[in-house]
C-alpha positions, -999 to +999 in steps of 0.1 A: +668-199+218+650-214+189+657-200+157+617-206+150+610-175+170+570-168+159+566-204+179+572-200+219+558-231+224+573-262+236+561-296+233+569-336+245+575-356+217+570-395+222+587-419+194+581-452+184+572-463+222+553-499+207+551-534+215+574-544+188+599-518+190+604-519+231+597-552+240+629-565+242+646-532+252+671-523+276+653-511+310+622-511+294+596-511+318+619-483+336+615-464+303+580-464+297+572-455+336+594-425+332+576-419+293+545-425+314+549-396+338+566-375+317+533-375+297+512-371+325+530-340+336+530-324+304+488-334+302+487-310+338+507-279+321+490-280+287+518-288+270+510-307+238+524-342+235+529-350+201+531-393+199+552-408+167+544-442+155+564-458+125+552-489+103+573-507+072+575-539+062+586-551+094+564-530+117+526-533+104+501-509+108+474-522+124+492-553+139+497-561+173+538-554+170+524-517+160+508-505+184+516-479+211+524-498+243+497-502+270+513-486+296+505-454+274+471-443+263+472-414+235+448-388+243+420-382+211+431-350+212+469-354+206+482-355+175+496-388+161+520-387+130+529-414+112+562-422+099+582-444+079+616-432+077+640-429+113+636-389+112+603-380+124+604-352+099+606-370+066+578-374+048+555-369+078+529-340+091+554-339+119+565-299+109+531-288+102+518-305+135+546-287+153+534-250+134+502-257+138+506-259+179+533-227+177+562-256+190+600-241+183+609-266+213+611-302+216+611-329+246+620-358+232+613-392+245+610-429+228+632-457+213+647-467+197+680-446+207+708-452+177+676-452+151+649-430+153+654-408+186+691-398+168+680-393+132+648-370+151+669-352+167+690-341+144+665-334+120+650-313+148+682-295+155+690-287+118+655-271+110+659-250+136+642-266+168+659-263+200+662-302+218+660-312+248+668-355+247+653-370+282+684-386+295+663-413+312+633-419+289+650-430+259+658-468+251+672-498+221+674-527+217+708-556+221+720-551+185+760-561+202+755-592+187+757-573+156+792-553+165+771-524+183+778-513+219+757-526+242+720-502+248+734-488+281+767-473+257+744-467+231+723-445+255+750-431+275+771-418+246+737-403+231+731-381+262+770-372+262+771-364+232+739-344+226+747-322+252+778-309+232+753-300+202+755-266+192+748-241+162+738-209+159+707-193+171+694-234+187+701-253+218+705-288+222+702-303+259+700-334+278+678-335+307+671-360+336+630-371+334+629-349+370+645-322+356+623-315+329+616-282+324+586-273+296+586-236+297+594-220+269 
């Protein structure tokens, strides 16, 4: 249970899914299907989706590498936080979104997996959030050129290892896409 207990609610939390960011991802039209009807499904049980979209030097605001993918349409109505920082949290509206909605629970989605889904995460987990990490609807890019694992070790060792996650009074989880529970 959430150590955030005046906020029962839970909410799906979409990072960084843009053109620059997953278009050379591992499974990525896979990703963004399951993104897609995760979405969808939270839309039908009123469960806010929250949508993160990050910019620096590299990704522009405003240009085309920005932008959310098409596969995805933002509702008007859902909030948008920008970031610039991997943690969602830092320097963002992100916590006062999350207060302002009464969320003490997060489904998180989004790319890419060893950047920004990881550093959210945790910075979800150590204010107090509990975390559920969609096993399937997370996604990176080939950085093994680099010395990284490859994205499906990358991936795999995420959801092993945030399901081990624990400290007091918070739960950490990984969840299949069809196994998605958003009750609170």
């Amino acid at each position: 249970m959430t150590t955030i207990t005046e906020r029962p609610q839970t909410a799906l939390v979409v990072i960084d899914v843009q053109n620059g960011v997953v278009e050379e991802a591992h499974l990525r039209d896979e990703v963004v299907a399951t993104v897609h009807d995760l979405v969808e499904r939270a839309r039908r049980e009123h469960v806010p989706v929250v949508w993160v979209q990050h910019d620096d030097d590299w990704l522009t605001r405003g240009s085309d590498a920005w932008q959310i993918v098409p596969e995805l349409a933002p509702d008007a109505a859902e909030p948008l936080v920008a970031k610039h920082y991997g943690d969602a949290f830092e320097e963002t509206s992100l916590e006062s979104v999350l207060a302002g909605l009464e969320v003490g629970r997060l489904v998180v989605v989004g790319a890419e997996t060893d950047a920004c889904v990881r550093s959210t995460l945790h910075g979800a987990f150590v204010r107090g959030y509990d975390v559920t990490l969609v096993a399937d609807g997370h996604t990176t890019g080939d950085k093994s050129p680099w010395g990284a694992p490859t994205p499906a070790e990358v991936i795999a060792h995420t959801n092993m290892y945030w399901g081990d996650q624990d400290a007091p009074g918070r739960t950490a989880a990984v969840a299949r896409a069809n196994d998605v529970d958003f009750a609170p």
